[in-house]
LOSE-827412 format. One record per residue (C-alpha): residue in one letter; residue number from 1; x, y, z. Coordinates in nm, 4 decimals, decimal comma, always signed. Example, Ala and Ser with C-alpha at 12.3 -4.5 7.8 and 13.67 -1.06 7.14 Angstrom:
2
MARGU  res    n      east     north        up
MARGU    A    1   +1,2300   -0,4500   +0,7800
MARGU    S    2   +1,3670   -0,1060   +0,7140
// end
This chain:
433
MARGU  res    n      east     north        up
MARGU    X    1   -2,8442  +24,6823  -17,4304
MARGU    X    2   -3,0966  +24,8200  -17,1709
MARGU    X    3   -3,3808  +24,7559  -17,3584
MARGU    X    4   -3,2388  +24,3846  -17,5086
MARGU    X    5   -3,2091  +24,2460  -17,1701
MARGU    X    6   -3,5584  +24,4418  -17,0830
MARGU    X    7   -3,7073  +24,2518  -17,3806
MARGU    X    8   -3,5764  +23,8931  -17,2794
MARGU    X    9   -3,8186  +23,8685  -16,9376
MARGU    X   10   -4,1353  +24,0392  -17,1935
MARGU    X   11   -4,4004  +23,7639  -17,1409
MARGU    X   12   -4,4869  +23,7726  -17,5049
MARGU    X   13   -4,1455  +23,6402  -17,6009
MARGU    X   14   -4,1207  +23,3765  -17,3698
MARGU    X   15   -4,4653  +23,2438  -17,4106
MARGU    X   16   -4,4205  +23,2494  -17,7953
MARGU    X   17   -4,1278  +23,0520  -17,7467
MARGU    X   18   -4,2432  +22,7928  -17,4981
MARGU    X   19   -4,5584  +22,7185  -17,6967
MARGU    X   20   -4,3553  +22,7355  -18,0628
MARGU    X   21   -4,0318  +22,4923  -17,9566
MARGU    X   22   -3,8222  +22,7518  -18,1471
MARGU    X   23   -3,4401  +22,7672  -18,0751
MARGU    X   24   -3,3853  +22,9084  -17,7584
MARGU    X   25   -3,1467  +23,2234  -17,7341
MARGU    X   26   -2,8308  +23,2858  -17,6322
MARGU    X   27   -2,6978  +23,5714  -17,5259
MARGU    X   28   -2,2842  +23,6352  -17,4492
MARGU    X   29   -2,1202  +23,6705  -17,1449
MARGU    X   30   -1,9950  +24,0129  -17,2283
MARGU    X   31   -2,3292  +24,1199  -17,3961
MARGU    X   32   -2,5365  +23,9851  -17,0823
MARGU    X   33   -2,3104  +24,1759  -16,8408
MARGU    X   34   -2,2867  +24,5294  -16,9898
MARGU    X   35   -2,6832  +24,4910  -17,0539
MARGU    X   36   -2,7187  +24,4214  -16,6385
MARGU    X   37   -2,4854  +24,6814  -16,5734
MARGU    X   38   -2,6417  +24,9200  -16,7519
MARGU    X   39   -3,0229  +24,8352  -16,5944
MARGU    X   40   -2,8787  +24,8977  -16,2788
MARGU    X   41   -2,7631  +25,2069  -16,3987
MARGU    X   42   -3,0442  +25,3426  -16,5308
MARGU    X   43   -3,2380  +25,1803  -16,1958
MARGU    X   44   -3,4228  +24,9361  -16,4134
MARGU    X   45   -3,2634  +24,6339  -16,2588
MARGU    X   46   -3,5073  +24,5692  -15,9360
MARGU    X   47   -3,8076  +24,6007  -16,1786
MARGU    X   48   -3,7041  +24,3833  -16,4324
MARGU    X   49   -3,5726  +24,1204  -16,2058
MARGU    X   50   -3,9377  +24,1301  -16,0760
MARGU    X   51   -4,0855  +24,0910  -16,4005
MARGU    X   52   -3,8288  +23,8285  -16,4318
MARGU    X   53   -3,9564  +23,6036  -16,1172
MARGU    X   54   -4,3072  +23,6932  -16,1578
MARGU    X   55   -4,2781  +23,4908  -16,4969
MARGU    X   56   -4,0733  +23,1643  -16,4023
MARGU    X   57   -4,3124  +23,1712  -16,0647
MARGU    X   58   -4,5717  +23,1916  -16,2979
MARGU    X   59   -4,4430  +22,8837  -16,5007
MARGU    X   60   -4,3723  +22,6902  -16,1929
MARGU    X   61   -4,7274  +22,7030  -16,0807
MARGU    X   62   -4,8157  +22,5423  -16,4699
MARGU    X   63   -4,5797  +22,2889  -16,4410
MARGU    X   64   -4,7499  +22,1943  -16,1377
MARGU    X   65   -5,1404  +22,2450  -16,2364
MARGU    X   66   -5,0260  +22,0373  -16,5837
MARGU    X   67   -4,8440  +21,7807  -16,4235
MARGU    X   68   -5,1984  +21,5877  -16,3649
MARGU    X   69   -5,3467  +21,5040  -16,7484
MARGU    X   70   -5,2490  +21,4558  -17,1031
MARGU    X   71   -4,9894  +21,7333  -17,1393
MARGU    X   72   -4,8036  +21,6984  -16,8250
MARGU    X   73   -4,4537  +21,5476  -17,0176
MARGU    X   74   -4,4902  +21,8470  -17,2393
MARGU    X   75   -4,4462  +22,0950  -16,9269
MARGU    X   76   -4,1508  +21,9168  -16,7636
MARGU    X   77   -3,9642  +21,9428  -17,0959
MARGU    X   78   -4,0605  +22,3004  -17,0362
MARGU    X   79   -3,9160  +22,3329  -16,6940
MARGU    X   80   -3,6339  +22,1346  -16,7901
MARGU    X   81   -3,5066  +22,4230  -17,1021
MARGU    X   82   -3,5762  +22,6921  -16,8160
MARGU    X   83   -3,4117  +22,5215  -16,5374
MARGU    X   84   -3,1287  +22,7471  -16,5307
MARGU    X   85   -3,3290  +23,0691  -16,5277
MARGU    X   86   -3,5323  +22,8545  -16,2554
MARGU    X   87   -3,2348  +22,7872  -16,0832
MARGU    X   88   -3,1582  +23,1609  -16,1419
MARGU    X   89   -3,4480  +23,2734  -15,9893
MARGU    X   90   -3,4389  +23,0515  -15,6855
MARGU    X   91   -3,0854  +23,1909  -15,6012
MARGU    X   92   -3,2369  +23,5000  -15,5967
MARGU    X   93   -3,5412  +23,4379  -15,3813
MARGU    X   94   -3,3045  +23,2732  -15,1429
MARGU    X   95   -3,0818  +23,5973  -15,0883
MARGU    X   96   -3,4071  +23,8493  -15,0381
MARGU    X   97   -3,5758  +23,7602  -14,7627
MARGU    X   98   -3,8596  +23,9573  -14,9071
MARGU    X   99   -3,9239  +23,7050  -15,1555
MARGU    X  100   -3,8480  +23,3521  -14,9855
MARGU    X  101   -4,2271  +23,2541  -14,9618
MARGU    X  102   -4,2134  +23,3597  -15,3610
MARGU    X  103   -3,9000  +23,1350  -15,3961
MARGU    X  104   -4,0718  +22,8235  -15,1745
MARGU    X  105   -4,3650  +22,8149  -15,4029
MARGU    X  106   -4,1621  +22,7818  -15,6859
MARGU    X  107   -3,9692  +22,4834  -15,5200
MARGU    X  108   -4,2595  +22,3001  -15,4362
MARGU    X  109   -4,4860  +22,4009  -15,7563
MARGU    X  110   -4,1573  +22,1640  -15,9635
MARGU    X  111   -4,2473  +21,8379  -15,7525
MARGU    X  112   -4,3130  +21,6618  -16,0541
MARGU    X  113   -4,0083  +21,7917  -16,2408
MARGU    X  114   -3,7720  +21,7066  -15,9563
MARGU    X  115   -3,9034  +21,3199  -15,9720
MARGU    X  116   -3,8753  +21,3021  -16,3573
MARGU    X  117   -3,6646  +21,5048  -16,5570
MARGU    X  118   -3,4715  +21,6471  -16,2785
MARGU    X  119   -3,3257  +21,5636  -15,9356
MARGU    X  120   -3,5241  +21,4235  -15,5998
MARGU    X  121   -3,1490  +21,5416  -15,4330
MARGU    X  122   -3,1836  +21,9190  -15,6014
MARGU    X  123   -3,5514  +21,9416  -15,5048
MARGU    X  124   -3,4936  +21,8691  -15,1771
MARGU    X  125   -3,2082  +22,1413  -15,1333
MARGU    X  126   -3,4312  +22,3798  -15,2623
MARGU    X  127   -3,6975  +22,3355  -15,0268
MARGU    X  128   -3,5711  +22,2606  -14,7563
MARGU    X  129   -3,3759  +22,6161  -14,7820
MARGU    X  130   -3,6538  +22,8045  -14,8550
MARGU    X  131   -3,8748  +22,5949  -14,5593
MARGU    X  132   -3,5874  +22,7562  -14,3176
MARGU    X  133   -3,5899  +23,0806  -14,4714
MARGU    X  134   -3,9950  +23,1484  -14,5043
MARGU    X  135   -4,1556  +22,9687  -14,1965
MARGU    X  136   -4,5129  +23,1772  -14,2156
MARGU    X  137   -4,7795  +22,9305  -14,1494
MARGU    X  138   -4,8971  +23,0002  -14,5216
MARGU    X  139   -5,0465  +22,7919  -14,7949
MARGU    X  140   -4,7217  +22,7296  -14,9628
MARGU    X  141   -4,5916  +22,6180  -14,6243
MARGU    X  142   -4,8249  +22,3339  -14,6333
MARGU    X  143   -4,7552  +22,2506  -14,9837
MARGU    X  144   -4,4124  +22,2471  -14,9371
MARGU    X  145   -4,3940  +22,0185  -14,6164
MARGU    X  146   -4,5840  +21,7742  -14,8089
MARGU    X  147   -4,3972  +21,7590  -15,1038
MARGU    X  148   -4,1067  +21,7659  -14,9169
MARGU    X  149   -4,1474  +21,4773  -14,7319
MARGU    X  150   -4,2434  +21,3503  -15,0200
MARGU    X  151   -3,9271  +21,3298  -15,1765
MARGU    X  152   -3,7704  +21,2270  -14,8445
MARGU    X  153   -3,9428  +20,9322  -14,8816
MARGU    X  154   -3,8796  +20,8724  -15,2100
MARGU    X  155   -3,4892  +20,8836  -15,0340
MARGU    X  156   -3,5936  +20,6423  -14,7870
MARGU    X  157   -3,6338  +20,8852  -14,4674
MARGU    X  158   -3,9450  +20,7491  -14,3955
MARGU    X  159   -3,9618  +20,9490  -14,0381
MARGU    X  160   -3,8592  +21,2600  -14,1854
MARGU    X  161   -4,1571  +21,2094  -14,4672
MARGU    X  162   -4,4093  +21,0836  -14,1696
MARGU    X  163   -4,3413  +21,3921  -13,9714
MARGU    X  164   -4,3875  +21,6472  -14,3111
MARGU    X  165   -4,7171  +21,5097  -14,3387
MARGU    X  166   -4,8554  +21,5521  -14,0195
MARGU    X  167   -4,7274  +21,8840  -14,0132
MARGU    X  168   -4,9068  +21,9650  -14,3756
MARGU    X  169   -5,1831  +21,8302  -14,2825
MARGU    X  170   -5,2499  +22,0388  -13,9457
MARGU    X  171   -5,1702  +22,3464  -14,1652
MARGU    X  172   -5,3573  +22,2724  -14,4266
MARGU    X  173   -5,6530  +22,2016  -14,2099
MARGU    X  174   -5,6389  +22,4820  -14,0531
MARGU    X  175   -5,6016  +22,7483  -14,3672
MARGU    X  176   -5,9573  +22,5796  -14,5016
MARGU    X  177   -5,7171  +22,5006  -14,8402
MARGU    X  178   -5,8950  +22,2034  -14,9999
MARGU    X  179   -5,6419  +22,1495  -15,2878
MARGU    X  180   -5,3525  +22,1347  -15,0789
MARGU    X  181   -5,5345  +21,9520  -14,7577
MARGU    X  182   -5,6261  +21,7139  -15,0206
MARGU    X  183   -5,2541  +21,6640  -15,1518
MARGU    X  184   -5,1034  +21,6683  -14,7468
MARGU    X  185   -5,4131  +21,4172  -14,6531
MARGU    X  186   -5,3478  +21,1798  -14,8862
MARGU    X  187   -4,9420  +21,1686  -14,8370
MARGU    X  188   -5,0433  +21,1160  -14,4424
MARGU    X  189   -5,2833  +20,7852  -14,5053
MARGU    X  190   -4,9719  +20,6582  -14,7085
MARGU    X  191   -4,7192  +20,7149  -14,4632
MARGU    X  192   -4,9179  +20,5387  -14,1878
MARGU    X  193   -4,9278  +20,2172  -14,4119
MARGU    X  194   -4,5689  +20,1951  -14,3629
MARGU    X  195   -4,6277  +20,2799  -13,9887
MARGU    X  196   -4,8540  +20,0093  -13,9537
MARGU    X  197   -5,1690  +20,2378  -13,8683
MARGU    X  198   -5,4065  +20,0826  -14,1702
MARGU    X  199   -5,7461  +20,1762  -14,0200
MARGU    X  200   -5,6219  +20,5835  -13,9988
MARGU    X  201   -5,4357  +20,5240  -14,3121
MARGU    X  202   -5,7899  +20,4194  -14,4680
MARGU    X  203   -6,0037  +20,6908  -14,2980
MARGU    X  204   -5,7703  +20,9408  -14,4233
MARGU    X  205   -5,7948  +20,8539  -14,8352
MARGU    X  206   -6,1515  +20,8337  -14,7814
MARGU    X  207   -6,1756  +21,1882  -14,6887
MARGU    X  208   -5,8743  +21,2163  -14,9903
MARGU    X  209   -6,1699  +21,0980  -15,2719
MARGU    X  210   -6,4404  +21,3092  -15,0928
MARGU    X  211   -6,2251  +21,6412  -15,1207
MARGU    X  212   -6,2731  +21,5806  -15,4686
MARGU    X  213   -5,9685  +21,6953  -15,6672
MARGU    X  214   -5,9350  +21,4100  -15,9512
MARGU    X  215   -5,5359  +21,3938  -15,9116
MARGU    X  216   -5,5331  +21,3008  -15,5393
MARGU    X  217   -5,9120  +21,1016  -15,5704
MARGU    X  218   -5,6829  +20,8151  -15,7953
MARGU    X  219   -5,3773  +20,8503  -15,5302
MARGU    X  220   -5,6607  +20,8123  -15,2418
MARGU    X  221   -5,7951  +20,5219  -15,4276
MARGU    X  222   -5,4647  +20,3535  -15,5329
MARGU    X  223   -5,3707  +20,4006  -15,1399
MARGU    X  224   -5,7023  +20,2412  -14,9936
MARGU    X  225   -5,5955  +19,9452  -15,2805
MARGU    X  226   -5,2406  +19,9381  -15,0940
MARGU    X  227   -5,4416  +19,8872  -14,7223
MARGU    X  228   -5,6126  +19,6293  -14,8818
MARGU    X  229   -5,3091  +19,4735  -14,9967
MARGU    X  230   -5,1417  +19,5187  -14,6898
MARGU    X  231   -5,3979  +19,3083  -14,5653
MARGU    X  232   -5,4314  +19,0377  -14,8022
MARGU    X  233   -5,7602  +19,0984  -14,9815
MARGU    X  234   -5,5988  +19,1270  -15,2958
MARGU    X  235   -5,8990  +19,1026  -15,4778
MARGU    X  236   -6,0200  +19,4071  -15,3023
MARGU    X  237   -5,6681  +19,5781  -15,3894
MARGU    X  238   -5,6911  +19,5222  -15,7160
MARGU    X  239   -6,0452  +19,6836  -15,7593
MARGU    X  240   -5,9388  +19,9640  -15,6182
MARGU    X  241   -5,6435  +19,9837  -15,8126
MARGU    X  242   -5,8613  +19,9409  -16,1439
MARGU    X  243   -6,0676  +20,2452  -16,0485
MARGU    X  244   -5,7280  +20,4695  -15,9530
MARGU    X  245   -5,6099  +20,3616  -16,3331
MARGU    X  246   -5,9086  +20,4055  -16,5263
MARGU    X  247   -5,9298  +20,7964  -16,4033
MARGU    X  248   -5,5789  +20,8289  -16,5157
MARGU    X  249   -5,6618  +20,6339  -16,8481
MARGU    X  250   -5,9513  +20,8834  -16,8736
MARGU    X  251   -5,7235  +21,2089  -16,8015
MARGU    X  252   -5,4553  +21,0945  -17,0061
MARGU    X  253   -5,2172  +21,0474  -16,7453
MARGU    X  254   -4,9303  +20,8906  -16,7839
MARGU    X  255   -4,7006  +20,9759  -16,4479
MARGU    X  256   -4,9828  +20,8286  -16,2188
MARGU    X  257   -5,0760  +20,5795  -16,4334
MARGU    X  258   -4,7251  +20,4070  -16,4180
MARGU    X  259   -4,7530  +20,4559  -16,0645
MARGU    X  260   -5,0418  +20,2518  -16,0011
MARGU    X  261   -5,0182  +19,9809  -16,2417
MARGU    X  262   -4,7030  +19,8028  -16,0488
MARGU    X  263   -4,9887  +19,7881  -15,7545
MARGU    X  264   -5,2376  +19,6251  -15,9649
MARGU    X  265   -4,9508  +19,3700  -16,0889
MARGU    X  266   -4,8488  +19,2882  -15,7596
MARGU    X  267   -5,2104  +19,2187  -15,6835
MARGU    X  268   -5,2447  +18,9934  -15,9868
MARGU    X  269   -4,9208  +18,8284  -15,8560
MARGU    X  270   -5,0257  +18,7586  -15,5176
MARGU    X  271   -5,3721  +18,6454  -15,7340
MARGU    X  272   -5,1238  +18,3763  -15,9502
MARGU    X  273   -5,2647  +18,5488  -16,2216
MARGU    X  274   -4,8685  +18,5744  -16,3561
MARGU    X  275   -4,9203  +18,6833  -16,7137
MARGU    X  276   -5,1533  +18,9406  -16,5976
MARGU    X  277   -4,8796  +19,0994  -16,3765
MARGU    X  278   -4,6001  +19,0568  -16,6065
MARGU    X  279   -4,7852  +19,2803  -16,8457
MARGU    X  280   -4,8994  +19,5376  -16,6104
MARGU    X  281   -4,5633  +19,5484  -16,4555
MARGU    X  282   -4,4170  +19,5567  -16,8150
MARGU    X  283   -4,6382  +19,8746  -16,8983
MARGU    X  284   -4,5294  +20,0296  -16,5799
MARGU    X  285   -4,1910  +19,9985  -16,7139
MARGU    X  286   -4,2870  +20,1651  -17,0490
MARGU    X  287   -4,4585  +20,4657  -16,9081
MARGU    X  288   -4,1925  +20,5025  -16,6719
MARGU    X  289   -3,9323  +20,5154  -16,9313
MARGU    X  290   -4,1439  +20,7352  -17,1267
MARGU    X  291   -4,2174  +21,0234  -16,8321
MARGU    X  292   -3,8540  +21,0166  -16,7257
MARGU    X  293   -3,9700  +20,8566  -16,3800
MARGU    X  294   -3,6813  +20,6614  -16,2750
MARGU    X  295   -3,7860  +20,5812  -15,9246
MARGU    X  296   -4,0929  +20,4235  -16,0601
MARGU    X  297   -3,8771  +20,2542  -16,3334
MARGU    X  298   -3,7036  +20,0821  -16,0240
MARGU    X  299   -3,9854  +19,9722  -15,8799
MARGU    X  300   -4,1739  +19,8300  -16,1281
MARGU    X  301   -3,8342  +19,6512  -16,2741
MARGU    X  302   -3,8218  +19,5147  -15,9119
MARGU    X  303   -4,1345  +19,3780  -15,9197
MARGU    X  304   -4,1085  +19,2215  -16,2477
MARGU    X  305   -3,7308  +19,0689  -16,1034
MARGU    X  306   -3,9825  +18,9373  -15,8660
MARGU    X  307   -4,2380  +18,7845  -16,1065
MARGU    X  308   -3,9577  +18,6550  -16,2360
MARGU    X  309   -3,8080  +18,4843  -15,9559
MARGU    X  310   -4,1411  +18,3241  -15,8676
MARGU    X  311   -4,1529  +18,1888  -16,2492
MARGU    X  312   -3,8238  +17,9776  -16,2546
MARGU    X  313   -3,5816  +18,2438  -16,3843
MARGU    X  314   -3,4041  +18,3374  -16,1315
MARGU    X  315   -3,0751  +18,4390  -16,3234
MARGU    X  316   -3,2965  +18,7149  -16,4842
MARGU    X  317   -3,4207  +18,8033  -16,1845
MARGU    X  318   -3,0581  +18,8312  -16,0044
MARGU    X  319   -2,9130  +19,0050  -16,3326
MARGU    X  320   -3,2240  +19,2621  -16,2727
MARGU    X  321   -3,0998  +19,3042  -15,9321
MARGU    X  322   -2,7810  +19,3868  -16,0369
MARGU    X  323   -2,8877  +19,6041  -16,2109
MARGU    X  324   -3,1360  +19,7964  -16,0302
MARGU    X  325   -2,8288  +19,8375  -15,7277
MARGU    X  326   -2,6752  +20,0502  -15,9888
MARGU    X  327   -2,9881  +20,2434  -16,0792
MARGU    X  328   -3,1310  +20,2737  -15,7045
MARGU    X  329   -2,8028  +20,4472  -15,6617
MARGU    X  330   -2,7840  +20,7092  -15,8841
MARGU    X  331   -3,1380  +20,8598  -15,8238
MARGU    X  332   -3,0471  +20,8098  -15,5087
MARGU    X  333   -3,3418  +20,6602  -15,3930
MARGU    X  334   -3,4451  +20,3603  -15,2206
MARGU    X  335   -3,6922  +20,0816  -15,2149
MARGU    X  336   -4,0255  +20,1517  -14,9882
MARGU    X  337   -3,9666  +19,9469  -14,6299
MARGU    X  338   -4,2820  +19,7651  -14,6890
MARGU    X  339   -4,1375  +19,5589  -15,0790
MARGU    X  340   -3,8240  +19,4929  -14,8955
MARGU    X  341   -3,9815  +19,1434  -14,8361
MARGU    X  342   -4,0289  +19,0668  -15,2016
MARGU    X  343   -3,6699  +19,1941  -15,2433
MARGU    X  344   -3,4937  +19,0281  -15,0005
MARGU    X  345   -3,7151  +18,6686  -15,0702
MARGU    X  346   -3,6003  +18,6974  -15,4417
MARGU    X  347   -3,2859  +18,7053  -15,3795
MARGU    X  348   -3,2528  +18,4372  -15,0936
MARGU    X  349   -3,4403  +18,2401  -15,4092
MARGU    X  350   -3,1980  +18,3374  -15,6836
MARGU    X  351   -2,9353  +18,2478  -15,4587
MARGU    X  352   -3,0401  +17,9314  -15,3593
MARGU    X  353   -3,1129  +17,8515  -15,7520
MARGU    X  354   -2,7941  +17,9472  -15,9066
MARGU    X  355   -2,5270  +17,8800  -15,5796
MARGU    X  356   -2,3694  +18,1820  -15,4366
MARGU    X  357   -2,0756  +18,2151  -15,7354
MARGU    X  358   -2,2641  +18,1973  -16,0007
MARGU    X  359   -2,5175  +18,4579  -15,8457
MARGU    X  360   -2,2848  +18,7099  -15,7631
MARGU    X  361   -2,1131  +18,6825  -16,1675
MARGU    X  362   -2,4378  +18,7886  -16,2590
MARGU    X  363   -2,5519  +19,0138  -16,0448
MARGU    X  364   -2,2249  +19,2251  -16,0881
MARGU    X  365   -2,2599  +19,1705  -16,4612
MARGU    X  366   -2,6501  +19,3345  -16,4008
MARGU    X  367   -2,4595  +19,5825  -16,2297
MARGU    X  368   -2,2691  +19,7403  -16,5437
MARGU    X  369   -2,5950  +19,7575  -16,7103
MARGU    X  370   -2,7084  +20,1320  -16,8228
MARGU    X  371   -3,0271  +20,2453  -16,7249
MARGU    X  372   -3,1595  +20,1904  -17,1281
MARGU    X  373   -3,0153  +19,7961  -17,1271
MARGU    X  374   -3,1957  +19,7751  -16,7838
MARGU    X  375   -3,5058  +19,8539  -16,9146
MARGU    X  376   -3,4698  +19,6420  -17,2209
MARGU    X  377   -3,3246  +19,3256  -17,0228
MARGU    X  378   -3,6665  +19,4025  -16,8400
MARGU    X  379   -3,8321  +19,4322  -17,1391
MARGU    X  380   -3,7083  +19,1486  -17,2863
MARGU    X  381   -3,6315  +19,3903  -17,5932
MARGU    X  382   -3,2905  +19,4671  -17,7603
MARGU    X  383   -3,1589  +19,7419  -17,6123
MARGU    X  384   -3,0488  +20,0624  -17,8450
MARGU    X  385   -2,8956  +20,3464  -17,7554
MARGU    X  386   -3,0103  +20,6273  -17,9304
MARGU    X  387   -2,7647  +20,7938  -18,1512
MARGU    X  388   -2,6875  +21,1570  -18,0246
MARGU    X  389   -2,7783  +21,4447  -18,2872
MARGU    X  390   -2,4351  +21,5764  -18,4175
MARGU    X  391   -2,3339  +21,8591  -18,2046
MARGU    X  392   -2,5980  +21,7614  -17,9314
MARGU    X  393   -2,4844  +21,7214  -17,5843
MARGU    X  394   -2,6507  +21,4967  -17,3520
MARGU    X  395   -2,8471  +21,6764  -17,0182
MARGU    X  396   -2,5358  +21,5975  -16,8056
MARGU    X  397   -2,2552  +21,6864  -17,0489
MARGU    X  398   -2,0537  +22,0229  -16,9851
MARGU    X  399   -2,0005  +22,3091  -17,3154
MARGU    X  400   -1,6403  +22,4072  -17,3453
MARGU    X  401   -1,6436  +22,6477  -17,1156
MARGU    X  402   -1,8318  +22,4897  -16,7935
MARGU    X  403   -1,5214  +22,2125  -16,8892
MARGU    X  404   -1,2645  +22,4464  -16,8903
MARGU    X  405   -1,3985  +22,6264  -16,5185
MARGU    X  406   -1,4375  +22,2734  -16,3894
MARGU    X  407   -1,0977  +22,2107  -16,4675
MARGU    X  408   -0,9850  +22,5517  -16,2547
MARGU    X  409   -1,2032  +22,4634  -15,9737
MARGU    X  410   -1,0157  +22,1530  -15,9670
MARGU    X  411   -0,6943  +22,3637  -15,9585
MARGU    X  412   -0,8414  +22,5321  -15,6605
MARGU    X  413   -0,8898  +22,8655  -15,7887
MARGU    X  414   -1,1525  +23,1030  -15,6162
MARGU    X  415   -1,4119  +23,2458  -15,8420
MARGU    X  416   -1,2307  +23,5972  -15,8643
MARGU    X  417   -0,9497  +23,4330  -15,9879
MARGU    X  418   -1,1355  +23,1839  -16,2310
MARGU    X  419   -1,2971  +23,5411  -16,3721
MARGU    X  420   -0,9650  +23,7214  -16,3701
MARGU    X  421   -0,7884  +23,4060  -16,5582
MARGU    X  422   -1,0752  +23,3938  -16,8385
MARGU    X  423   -1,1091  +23,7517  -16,8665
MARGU    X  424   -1,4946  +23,7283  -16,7553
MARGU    X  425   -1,7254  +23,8915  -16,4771
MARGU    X  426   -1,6757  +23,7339  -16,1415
MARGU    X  427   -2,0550  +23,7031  -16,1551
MARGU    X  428   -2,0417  +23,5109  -16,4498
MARGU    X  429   -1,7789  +23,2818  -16,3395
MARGU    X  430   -2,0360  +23,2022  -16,0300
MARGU    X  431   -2,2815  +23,1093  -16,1981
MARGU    X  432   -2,0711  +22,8965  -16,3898
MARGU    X  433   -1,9528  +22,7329  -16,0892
// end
């Protein structure tokens, strides 16, 4: 059993299987327990569980360095098998102080994961526990505050986000870190569009494109567009947006890409170029759907409610605010301070259009919409939900026996007793729970 559980963390195996997509293994309750036991016995356990977060830190820092290019959707399926190792490993960087700074790399090195495939909420718990528990004035520090606010901006805390910045920033300036200056500089000019500072905002992604890291040269570029939108010159915005999508055309990037197209739409918009920004806003849709990106599946199915609006349909557009309520909601995320405008004009519009009853039938009918009819009301497709594989669970479904502890949890029933009641260890029953 000693050398089994040895074997699992051997980089060789988990490599092969990552880059193979082979079945991933299993191992029982009992089987897993006796093997730890035992390592700790023979005083194997401390070495193995480094070998163990060595390897998943070591996977975090791909999922981040991939997460810009042609192969990033490929690495967040990858994070997503290993999140509960991840998770695993977290928990454990969390409890040894020794190994916090470890543990808030990780956090912040599964940015993009947390804003696809997994949770803005869970991301933010992990970092902001590990930005208590490791405050060293270090280059994950940095990198951490700015993905941090990140997220909490993504959650509407736009103050909370603002201050993260600044406070990356400073760091990162003065650690001489170019990649992560570059990533905390160009967070910092987008904040202070929302603050109203557009002059700093525009200095700073200037200094962004001449760090010159590709990733944050587009986001520099697609936030000088959003100045210039600010502003009015959307002809000037949506030059600048052009240049921010052709390097992610170029890269194969698909994340930023549906990103920036909903800013080149809005620009065509605000252009009356309305075919033009239906179909970027459509494409934004697409690729959002695609990457897993629900936050920027909101937005662009805003804008498009919008477009919409502004074109004579406005029970579309009220149905698609129905239904983006729902899917605002369970990110939870909400819609950037400065698009509030459009939002709140569309709906004064649809109102007005269809009379306040007949509005709010549809908009609670948009509200019972799942995610997948959203996008295909948006779409203007028929929506299909994808049979399931027989025996295949979705991401958020329980097995049998996460059911069956759910159910004592319920019942009140502390972990010892859960383990005593199912005849397992009480470690296993807490990381059930």
């Amino acid at each position: 059993a000693t050398h089994l559980v040895a074997s699992l963390v051997d980089k060789s195996i988990l490599r092969r299987e990552l880059s193979t997509g082979t079945s991933r293994f299993r191992m029982l309750e009992t089987i897993r327990d006796y093997g730890r036991d035992r390592l700790r016995e023979s005083d194997e356990e401390e070495r193995t569980r480094a070998r163990y977060r060595t390897w998943y830190a070591e996977l975090a820092s791909m999922v981040f360095d991939q997460s810009w290019g042609s192969s990033q959707l490929e690495w967040w399926e990858r994070a997503h098998r290993e999140l509960p190792n991840l998770r695993d490993v977290l928990r454990s960087c969390l409890a040894q102080p020794e190994h916090a700074g470890q543990g808030l790399t990780m956090a912040a090195n599964l940015f993009y994961y947390w804003l696809t495939k997994g949770s803005v909420r869970e991301g933010r718990h992990w970092i902001d526990a590990f930005l208590d528990a490791a405050r060293e004035p270090t280059r994950a520090r940095a990198m951490a505050l700015a993905i941090d606010g990140w997220l909490a901006q993504v959650q509407g805390d736009m103050a909370l986000g603002h201050a993260h910045f600044v406070a990356a920033e400073r760091l990162a300036s003065g650690l001489d870190d170019r990649p992560t200056l570059s990533l905390a500089t160009v967070a910092l000019a987008g904040a202070l569009i929302f603050a109203g500072d557009l002059e700093r905002a525009e200095e700073l992604a200037k200094r962004s494109v001449e760090l010159q890291d590709r990733r944050w040269a587009a986001n520099a570029l697609a936030v000088q567009a959003n100045v210039w939108s600010v502003r009015g010159d959307y002809a000037r915005a949506a030059d600048l947006y052009s240049r921010a999508i052709d390097l992610c055309r170029e890269a194969g990037d698909r994340f930023f890409l549906s990103r920036f197209l909903p800013g080149a739409g809005l620009a065509a918009w605000h252009l009356a170029d309305l075919d033009r920004a239906g179909h970027l806003m459509a494409e934004a849709v697409r690729l959002s759907r695609t990457v897993d990106d629900k936050p920027g599946m909101a937005i662009a199915i805003e804008a498009l409610a919008w477009i919409g609006s502004s074109s004579g349909r406005a029970a579309w557009a009220a149905r698609l605010l129905g239904g983006l309520q729902t899917l605002w909601e369970s990110i939870p995320a909400r819609l950037y301070p400065h698009f509030t405008q459009y939002h709140d004009a569309t709906l004064a519009e649809a109102q007005s259009a269809l009379g306040d009853r007949e509005y709010d039938r549809i908009f609670h009918d948009g509200m019972q919409l799942s995610t997948e009819q959203l996008v295909a009301l948006a779409l203007e497709e028929k929506a299909t939900e994808a049979p399931r594989a027989s025996g295949q669970r979705s991401p958020t479904e329980l097995t049998p026996r996460e059911s069956e502890i759910a159910d004592l949890v319920a019942q009140g029933l502390s972990n010892r007793e859960i383990a005593a009641r199912l005849v397992i260890s009480q470690r296993t029953a807490e990381t059930h729970v």
